[in-house]
VOPAGU-2260 file (C-alpha; in pm, 1 decimal, decimal comma):
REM VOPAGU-2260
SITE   aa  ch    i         X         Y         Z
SITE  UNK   A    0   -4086,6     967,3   -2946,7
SITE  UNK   A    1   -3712,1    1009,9   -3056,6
SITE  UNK   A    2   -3439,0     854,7   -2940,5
SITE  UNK   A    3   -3292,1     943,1   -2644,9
SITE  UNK   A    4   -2997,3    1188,8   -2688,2
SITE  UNK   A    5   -2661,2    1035,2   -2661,6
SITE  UNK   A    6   -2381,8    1226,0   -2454,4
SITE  UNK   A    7   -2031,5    1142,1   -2402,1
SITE  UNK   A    8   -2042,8    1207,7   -2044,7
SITE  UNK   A    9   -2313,3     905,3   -2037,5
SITE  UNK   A   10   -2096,0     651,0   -1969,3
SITE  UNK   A   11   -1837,0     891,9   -1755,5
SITE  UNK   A   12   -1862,1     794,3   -1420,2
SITE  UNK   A   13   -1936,7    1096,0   -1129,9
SITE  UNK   A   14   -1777,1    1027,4    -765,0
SITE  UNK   A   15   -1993,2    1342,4    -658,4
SITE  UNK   A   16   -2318,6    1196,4    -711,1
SITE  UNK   A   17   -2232,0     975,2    -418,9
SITE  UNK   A   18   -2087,1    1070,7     -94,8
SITE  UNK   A   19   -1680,9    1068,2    -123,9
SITE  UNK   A   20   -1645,3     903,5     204,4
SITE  UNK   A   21   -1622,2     529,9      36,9
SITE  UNK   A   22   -1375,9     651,8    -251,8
SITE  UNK   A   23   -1128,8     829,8      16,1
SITE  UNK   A   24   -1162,8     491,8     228,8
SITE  UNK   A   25   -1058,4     290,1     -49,4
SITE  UNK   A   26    -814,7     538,0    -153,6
SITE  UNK   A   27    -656,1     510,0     172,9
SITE  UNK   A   28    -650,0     134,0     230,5
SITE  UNK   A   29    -469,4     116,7    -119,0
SITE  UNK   A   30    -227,7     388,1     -69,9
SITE  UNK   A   31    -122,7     192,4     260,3
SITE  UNK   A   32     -11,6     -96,4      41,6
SITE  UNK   A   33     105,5      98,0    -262,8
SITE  UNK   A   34      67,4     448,2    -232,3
SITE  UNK   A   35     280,7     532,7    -615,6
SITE  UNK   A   36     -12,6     228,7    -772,4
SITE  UNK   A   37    -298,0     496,4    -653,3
SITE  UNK   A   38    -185,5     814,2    -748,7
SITE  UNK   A   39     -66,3     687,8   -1107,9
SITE  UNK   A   40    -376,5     480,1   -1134,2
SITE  UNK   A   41    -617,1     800,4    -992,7
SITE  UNK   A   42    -406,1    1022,4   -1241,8
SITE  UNK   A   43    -453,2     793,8   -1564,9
SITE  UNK   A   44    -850,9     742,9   -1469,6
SITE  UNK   A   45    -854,3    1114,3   -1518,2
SITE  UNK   A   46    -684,8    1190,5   -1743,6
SITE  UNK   A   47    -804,5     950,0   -1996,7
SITE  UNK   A   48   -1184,1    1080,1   -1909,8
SITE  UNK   A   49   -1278,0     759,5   -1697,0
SITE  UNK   A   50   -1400,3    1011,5   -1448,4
SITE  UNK   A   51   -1426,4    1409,8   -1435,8
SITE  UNK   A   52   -1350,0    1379,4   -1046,4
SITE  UNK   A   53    -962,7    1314,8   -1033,7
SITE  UNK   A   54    -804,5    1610,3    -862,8
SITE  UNK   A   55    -597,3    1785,2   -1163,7
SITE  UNK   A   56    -314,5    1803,0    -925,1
SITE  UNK   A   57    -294,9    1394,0    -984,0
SITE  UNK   A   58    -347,5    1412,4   -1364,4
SITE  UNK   A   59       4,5    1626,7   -1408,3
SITE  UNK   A   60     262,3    1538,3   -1654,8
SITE  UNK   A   61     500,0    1552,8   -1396,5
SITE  UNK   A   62     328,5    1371,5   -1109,8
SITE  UNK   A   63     220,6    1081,9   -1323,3
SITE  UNK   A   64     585,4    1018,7   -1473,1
SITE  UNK   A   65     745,0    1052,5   -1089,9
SITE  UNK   A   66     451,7     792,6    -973,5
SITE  UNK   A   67     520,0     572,8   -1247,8
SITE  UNK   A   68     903,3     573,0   -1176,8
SITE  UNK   A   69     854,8     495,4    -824,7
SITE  UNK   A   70     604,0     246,8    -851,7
SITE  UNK   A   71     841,0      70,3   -1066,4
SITE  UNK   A   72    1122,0      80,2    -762,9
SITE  UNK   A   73     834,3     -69,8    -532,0
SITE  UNK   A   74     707,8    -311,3    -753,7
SITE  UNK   A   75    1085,0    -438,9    -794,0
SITE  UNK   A   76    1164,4    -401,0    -395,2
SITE  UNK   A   77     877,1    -541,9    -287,7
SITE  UNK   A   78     967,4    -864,7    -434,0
SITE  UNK   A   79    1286,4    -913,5    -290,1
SITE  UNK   A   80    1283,7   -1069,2      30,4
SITE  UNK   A   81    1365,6    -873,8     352,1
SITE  UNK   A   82    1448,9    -570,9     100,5
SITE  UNK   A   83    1082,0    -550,3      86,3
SITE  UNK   A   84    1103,5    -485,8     518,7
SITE  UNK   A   85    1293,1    -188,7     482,6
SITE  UNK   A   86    1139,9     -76,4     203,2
SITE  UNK   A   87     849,4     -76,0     399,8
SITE  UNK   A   88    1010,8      58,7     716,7
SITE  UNK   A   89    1082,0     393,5     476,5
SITE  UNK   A   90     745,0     416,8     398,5
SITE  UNK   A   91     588,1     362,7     746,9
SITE  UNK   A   92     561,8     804,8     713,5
SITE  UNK   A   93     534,3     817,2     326,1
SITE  UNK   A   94     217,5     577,0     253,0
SITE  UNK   A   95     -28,2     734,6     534,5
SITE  UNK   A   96      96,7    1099,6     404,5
SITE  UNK   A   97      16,7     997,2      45,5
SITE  UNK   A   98    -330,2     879,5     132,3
SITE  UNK   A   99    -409,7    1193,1     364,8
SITE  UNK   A  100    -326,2    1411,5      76,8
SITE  UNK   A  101    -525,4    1210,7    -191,3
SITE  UNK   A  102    -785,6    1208,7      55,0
SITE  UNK   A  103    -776,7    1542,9      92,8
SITE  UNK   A  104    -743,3    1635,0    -253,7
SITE  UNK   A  105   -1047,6    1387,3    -336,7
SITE  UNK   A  106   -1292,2    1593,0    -103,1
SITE  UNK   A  107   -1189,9    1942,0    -206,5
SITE  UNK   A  108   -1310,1    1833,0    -582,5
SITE  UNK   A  109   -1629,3    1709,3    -484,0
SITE  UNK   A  110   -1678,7    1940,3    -172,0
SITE  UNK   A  111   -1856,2    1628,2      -2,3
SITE  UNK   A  112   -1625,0    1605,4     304,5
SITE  UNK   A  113   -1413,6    1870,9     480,2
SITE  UNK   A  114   -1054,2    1831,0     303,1
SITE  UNK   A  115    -923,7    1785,7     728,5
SITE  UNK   A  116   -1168,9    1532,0     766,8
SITE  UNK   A  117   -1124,7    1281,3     447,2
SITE  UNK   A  118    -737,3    1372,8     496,0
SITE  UNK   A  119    -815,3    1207,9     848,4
SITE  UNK   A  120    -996,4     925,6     743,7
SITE  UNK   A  121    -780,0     852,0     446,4
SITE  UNK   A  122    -420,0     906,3     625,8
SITE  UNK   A  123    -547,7     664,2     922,1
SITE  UNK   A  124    -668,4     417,3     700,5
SITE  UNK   A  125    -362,5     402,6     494,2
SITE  UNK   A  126    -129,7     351,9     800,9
SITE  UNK   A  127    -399,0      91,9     953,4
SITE  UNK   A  128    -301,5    -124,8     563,9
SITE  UNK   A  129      64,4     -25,3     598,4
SITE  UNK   A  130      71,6    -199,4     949,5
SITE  UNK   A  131     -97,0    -473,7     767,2
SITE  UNK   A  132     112,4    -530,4     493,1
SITE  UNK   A  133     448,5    -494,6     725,6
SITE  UNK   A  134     351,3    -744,3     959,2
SITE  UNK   A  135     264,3    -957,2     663,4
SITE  UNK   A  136     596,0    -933,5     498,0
SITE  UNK   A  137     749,5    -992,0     843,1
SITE  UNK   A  138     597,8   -1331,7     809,6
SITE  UNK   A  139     647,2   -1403,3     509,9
SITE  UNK   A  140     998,6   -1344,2     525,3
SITE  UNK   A  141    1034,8   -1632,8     722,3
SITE  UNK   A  142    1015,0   -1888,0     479,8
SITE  UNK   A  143    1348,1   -1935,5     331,9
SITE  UNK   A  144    1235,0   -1926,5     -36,3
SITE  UNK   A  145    1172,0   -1616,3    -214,7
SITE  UNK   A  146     835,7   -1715,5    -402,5
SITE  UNK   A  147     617,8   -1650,0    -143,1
SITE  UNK   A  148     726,1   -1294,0    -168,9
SITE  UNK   A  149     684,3   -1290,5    -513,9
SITE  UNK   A  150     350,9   -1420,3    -478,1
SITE  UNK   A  151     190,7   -1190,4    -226,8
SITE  UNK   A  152     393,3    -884,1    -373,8
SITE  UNK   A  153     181,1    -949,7    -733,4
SITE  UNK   A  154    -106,8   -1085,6    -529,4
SITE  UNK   A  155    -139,8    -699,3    -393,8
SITE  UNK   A  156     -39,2    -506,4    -696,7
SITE  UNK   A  157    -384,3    -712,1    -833,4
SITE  UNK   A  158    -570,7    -602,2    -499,6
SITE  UNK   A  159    -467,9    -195,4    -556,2
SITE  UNK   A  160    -527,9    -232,8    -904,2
SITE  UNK   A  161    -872,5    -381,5    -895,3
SITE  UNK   A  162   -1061,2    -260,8    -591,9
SITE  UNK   A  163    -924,3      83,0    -673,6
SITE  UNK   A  164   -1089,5      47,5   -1044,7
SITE  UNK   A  165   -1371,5    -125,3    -880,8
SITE  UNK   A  166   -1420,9     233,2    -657,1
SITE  UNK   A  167   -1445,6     453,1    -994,0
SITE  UNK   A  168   -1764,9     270,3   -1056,3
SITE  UNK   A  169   -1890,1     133,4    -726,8
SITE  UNK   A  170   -1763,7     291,5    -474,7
SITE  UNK   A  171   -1946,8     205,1    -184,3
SITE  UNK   A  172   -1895,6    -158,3    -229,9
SITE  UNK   A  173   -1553,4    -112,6    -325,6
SITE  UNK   A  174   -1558,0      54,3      71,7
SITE  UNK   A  175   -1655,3    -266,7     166,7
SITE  UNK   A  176   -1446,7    -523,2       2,6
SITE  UNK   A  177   -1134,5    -267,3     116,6
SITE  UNK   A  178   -1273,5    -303,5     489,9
SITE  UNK   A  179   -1316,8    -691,4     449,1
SITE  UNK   A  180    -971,7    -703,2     315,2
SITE  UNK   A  181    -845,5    -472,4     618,3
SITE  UNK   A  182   -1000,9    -645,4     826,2
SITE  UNK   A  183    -880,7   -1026,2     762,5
SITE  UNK   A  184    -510,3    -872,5     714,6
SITE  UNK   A  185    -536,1    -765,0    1074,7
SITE  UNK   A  186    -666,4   -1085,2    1180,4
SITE  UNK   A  187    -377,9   -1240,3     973,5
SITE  UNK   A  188    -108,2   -1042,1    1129,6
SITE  UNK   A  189    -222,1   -1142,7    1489,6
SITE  UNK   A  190    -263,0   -1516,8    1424,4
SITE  UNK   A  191     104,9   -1485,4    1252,3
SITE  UNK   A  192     220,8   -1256,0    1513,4
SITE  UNK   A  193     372,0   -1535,5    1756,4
SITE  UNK   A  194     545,1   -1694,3    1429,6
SITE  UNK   A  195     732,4   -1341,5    1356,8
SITE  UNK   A  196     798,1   -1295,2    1761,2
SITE  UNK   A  197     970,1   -1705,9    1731,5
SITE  UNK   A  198    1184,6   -1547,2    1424,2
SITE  UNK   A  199    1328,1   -1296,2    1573,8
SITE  UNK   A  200    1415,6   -1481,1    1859,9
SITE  UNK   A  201    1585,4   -1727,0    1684,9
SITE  UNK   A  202    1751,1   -1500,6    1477,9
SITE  UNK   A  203    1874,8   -1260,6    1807,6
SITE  UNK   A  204    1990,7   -1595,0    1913,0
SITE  UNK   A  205    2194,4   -1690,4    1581,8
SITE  UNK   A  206    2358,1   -1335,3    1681,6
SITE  UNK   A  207    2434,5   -1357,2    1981,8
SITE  UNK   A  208    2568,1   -1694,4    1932,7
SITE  UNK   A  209    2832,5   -1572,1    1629,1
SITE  UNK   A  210    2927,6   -1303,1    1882,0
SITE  UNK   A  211    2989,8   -1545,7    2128,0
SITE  UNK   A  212    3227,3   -1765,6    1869,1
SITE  UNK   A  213    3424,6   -1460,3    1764,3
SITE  UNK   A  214    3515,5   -1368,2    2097,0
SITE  UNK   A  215    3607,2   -1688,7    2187,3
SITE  UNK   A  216    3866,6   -1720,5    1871,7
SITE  UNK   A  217    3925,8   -1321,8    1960,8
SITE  UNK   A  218    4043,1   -1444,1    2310,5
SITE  UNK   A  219    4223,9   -1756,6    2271,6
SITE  UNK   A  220    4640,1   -1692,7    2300,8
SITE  UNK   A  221    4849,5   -1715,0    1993,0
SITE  UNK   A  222    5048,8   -2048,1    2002,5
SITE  UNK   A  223    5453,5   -1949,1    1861,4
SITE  UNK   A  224    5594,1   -2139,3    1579,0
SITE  UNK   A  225    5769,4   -2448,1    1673,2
């Protein structure tokens, strides 16, 4: 007996053999963190042939150079303490839209899921990680040194990276390390939630009290010149 015939498509990794409910979970709880990391990342897998799955709309020219740019802006803002707050305050709307979409282009390739339905599932998740990582920074951001944001910023540029590469070949347990990792952030973000509610107190209080000072020196009477 011969040897076996040798393919390229061997080695190229198929989303629809398995259902697309894991990848569009995964998807989601990534794009809540960094939304520009998973379409540039989906976009490169397919275009380079990792997988025949990617959505074309995500391999575009266009799309990847716009993702890239942005993810750039992020990966500089997010390091930057309190800057990385209203960063993502702007993308409390942008990052659950982003993973809807992917979702939604994700099932309409593989026809597994109704487009509405992964779109649900996919959108939801994302804002369930955005809440995550928001309340996280919030924390964070009380520590006076900027390290720490540093740290977790490239600490979940790693995550997206990874667990989203880990989905193009295992998906399902890629599902599972994205819902562990969901599910300790929101554990994290309550058990930090009093230490974010004692910062802004104190700093409402620092407020208050410089608005205090300047109306005192406001209201006190101009002595004359001797």
């Amino acid at each position: 007996m011969g040897p076996r015939a040798h393919t390229p498509c061997a080695h190229m990794v198929t989303i629809a053999s398995v259902s697309v409910l894991p990848l569009v979970f995964t998807s989601g709880w990534a794009s809540g963190i960094n939304a520009y990391a998973v379409v540039l990342l989906l976009g490169v897998f397919g275009a380079t042939g990792v997988t025949d799955e990617v959505p074309q709309a995500l391999q575009r020219t266009d799309v990847l150079i716009v993702a890239g740019v942005l993810f750039l802006c992020e990966a500089v803002a997010d390091k930057i303490p309190y800057v990385d707050s209203a960063w993502d305050a702007v993308h409390t709307v942008i990052r659950p839209v982003a993973g809807a979409v992917v979702a939604a282009l994700l099932a309409g390739e593989s026809g597994s899921l109704p487009e509405l339905a992964a779109g649900a599932v996919g959108g939801s998740t994302a804002l369930m990680s955005h809440l995550v990582k928001a309340g996280t920074r919030m924390a964070v951001n009380t520590s006076p040194e900027p390290f720490s944001n540093i740290g977790v910023s490239t600490a979940e540029d790693l995550g997206v990276a990874g667990v989203l590469t880990f989905a193009m070949f295992h998906p399902v347990a890629a599902a599972i390390v994205a819902a562990v990792l969901l599910a300790l952030g929101v554990v994290a973000v309550v058990l930090l939630a009093a230490r974010i509610r004692r910062f802004r107190r104190r700093r409402a209080q620092r407020r208050e009290e410089r608005r205090l000072a300047a109306s005192v020196r406001a209201a006190r009477p101009v002595r004359p010149p001797d």
